[in-house]
N, C-alpha and C positions, 0 to 999 in steps of 0.2 A: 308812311310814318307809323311807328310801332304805336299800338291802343296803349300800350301805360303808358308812354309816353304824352297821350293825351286824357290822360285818366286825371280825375275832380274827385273832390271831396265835398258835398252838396252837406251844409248843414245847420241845422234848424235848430233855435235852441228856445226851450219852453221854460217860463216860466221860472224853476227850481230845479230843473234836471234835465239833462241830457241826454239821446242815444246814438251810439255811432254804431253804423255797420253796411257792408258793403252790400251792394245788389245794382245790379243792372236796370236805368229807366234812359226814358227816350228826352232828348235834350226838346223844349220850349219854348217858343217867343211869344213873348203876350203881343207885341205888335203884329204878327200873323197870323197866331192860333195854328202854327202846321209844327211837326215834330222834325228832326234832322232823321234823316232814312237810312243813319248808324245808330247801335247801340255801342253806350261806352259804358264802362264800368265806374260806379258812381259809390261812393260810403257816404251814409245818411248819418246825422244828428238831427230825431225829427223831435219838433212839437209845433206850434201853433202861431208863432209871432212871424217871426224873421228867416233870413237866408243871408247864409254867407260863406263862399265859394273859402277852399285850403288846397293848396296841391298835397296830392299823395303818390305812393309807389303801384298804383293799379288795386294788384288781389294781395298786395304785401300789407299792406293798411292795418295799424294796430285794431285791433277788434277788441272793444272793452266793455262794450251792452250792447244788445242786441234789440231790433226794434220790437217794442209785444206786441206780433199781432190782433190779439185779442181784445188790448185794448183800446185800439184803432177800428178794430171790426164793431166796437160797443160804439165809440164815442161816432162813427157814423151811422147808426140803426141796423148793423148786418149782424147782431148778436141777437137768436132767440134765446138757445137754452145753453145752458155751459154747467155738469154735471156735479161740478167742484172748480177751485181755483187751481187744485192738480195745471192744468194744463196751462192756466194763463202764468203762473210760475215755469215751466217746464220752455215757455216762448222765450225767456229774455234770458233764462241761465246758461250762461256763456261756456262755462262746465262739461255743457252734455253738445253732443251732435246737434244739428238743425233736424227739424223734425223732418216724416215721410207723410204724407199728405193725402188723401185721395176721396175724391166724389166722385158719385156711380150716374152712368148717366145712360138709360135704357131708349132703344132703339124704337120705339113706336113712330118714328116718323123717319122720313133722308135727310132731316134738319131738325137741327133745333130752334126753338122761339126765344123770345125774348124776356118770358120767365125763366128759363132756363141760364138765361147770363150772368143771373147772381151767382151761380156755382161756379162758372167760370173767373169771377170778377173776384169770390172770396180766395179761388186757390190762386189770382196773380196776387190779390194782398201778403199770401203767404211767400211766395216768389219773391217779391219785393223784398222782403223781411227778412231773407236769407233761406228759406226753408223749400225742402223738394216736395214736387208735388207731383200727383199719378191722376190720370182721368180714366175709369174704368167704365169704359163701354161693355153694355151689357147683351152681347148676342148671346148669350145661354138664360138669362133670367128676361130676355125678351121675348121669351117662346113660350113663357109661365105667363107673365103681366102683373105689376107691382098693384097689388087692393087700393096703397094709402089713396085717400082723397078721392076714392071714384065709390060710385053709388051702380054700378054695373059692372060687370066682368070684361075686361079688356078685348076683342075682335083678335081673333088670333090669327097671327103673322107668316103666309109661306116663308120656307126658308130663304129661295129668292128675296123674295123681300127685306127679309131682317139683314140680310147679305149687304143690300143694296142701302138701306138703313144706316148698319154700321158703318160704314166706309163714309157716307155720307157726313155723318154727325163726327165721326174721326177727322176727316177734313177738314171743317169748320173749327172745332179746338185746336188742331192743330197749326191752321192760318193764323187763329186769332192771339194764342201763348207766346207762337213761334215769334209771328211781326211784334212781341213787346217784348220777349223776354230769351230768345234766340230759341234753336231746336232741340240744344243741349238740355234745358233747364226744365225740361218734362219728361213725363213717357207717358205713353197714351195703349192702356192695355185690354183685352177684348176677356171676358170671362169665358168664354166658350173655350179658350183653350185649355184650361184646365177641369171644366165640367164633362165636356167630350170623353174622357174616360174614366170618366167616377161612372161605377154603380151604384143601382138600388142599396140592393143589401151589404153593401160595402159601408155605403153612406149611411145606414139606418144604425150597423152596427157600430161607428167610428166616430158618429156625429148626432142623430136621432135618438139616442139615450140618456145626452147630455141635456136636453130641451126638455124644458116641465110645460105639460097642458095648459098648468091656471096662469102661467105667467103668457104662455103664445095668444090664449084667447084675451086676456085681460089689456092687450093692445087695442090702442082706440080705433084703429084703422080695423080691426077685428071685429069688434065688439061690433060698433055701426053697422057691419053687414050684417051680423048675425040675429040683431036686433028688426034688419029690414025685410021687407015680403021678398025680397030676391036672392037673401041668401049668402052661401058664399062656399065655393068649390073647396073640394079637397088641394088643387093644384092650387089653389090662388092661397089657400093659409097655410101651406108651406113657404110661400113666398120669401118670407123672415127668415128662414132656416136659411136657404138660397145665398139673400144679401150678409146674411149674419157670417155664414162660411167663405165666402168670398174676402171681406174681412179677417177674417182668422187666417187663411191661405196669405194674405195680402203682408199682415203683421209677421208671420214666421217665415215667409220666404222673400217678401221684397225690403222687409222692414219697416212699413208702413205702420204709425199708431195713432193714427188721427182716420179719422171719416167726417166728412162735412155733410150736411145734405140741407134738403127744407126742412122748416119746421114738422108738414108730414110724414117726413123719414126716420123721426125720432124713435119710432117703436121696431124697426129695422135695424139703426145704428145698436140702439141698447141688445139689440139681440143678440149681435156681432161681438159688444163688450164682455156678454154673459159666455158666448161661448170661450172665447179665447180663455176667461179665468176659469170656467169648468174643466175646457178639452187640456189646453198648454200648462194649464196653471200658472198664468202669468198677471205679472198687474203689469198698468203702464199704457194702457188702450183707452182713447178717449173719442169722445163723441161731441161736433158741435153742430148747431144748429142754426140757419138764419131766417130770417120771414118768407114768408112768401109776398111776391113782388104786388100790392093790391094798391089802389086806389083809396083816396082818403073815403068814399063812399062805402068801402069793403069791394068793390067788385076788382074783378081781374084785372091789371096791367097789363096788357101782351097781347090785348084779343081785339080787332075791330070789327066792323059789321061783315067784312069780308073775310072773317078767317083771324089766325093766329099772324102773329107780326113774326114772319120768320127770319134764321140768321142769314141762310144761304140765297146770294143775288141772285142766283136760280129762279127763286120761288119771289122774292121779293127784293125789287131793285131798291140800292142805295138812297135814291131821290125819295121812294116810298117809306123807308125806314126813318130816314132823318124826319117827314114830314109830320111820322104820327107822333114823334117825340118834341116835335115845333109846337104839338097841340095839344100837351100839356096844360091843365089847369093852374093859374096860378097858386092853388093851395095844395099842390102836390110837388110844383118844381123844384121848390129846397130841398125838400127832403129826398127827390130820385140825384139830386145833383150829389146829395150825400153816396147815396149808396151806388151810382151807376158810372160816378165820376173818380177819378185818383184826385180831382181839385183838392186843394188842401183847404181844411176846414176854416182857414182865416181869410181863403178869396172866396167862401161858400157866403160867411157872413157878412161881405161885401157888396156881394150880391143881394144878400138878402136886405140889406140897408140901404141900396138902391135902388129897390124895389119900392119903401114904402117915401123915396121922396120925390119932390114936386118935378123933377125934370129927368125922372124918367121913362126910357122909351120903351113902350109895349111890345113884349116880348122878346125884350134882349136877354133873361134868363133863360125864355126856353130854348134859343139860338143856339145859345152855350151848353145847353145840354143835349141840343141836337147835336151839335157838330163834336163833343166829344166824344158821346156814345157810337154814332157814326165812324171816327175813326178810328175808336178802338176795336168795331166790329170788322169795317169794311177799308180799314187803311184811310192813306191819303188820297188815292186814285179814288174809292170810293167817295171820299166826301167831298173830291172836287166834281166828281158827275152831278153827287146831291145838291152842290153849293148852283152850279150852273143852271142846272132845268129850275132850280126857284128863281134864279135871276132871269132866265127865260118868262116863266110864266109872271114876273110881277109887269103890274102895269106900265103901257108906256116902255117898258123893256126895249131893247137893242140889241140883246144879244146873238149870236146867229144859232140856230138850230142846225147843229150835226145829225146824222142818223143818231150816235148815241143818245143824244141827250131827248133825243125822240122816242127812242126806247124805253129811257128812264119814266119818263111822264105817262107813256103808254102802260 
């Protein structure tokens, strides 16, 4: 059966206003909680209330607003800094192109963790929303080591290694965009192929004359070392320049004007913005920012006594992933269900209003955040291994134990 043929019109309408626009999401049954294992192509009218299904012609669908990312990324807590309204204008004007997207994501490990997912989780927001998105893996700036937020100079990486790094953390973006949003709807690009034949003094005289000292040191990821007993490498405060021209490269040859990152990456992204109006003399380059993934306490998200919560079943099985996100405090659940969930914001506060009454059951929020983050991580197969070895290990249990699910637990 041909896909427009079975192409919807999903749409939501808020309050006082409407958006319609098309993007690809994965269909849902609230009586299973599992997604159908096609993508169709779907146009949105979103806000906050309601749903109501329209037939459409597919990718034919009048387009008449466009959903704002940005203001979807605010009203669920994944907006830190946003440099001007430039950009959150630039989301919904129907006018111009859908923007070029991209988050840098540096090789220090053969996975990524689970602080890490916000980056991933902001550019499917963008995906969702009509707009193209790049994940730049960083095997040339993973040989340098990124300062922001470290209080020591990064362990420096054999090439093997970064090799094996890359490939690795490419993998996992690429399972996890591809299983929501198919393989068309990304690229997934490595910096080393364009650093690899830059020179020194190529780069010093083409790019290093446009960069001012007081502005490179006056970065807070800077200043901190500089201020600390340890210091800080010639290699590691070029760092900026690195990500900044990576950016510049990004916007004149792939068309990229956007860069996402954490809130530590701010003094990187801006460097990237400065170059491009110095070197191109262009406007039009924007920079956004989201939190870093912390605990109502301030501490880490992502890290338990055994290490980093990582993405790849490799290193950490499905059963263990779901498990640490089951263990969830109750004063942190709503808010990661915001930011780690596509739930829409009116089944978030449904949740949350079941939460404070008399016949509810303990921990059926963090269930629901288990088993979504799960299976946007690790699919359906994953979170049926996760769903079983719990139902294994609860008490009184029946279930039969496979080698897998023996694995899982193990």
């Amino acid at each position: 059966m041909a896909a427009n043929s079975l192409a919807r019109s999903l749409v939501v309408c808020c309050s006082q206003r409407s958006f319609l626009y098309h993007f690809p999401i994965l269909l849902h049954s609230r009586a299973t909680q599992r997604r159908h294992p096609y993508q169709w192509p779907f146009s949105l009218r979103y806000s906050s209330t309601q749903f109501v299904q329209e037939s459409t012609e597919g990718d034919a669908a009048d387009v008449r607003s466009r959903l704002n990312v940005v203001n979807i990324l605010e009203e669920r807590g994944l907006l830190e800094s946003l440099p001007s309204d430039s950009l959150r204008s630039a989301c919904s004007d129907t006018s111009l192109p859908p923007l070029r997207v991209y988050c840098g994501f540096d090789p220090t490990a053969e996975s990524l963790h689970l602080g890490n997912l916000l980056g991933i989780i902001v550019l499917s927001w963008f995906l969702r929303c009509g707009h193209k998105v790049v994940a730049l893996v960083g095997g040339a700036t993973g040989r340098v080591g990124d300062p922001s937020g470290k209080s020591l100079e990064r362990p420096e990486l054999d090439h093997l290694a970064l090799d094996r790094n890359v490939s690795g953390i490419s993998t996992i973006i690429s399972r996890i965009l591809g299983r929501s949003h198919g393989a068309k709807c990304f690229s997934i690009l490595n910096n080393y192929d364009w650093w690899k034949d830059v020179k020194l003094l190529d780069f010093l005289k083409d790019v290093g004359r446009f960069a001012r000292m007081g502005v490179m040191m006056s970065k807070e990821s800077v200043r901190k070392r500089l201020e600390s007993e340890q210091g800080m490498s010639y290699t590691e405060f070029t760092y900026q320049l690195l990500q900044g021209y990576d950016f510049l490269r990004l916007f004149r040859d792939e068309g990229v004007s956007v860069q996402i990152g954490g809130s530590d990456q701010w003094g990187n992204i801006t460097a990237g913005t400065d170059l491009i109006r110095r070197i191109l003399q262009a406007e039009g380059a924007y920079g956004l920012t989201f939190p870093l993934l912390l605990k109502s306490d301030g501490s880490k998200f992502g890290k338990s006594e055994d290490g980093a919560i990582w993405l790849s079943p490799s290193l950490l099985s499905p059963y263990q992933f779901y498990q640490y996100l089951f263990s969830v405090p109750d004063s942190d659940v709503v808010r990661f269900l915001k930011i780690l969930t596509f739930l829409s914001m009116a089944e978030i506060a449904q949740i949350e209003k079941e939460m404070q009454g008399p016949g509810y059951v303990p921990n059926t929020a963090q269930r629901r955040l288990a088993e979504e983050v799960t299976l946007f991580v690790h699919g359906e197969e994953g979170l049926e291994e996760a769903r079983k070895a719990t139902e294994a290990l609860r008490p009184g249990a029946e279930t039969k134990l496979d080698w897998k699910i023996i694995e899982a637990i193990a």
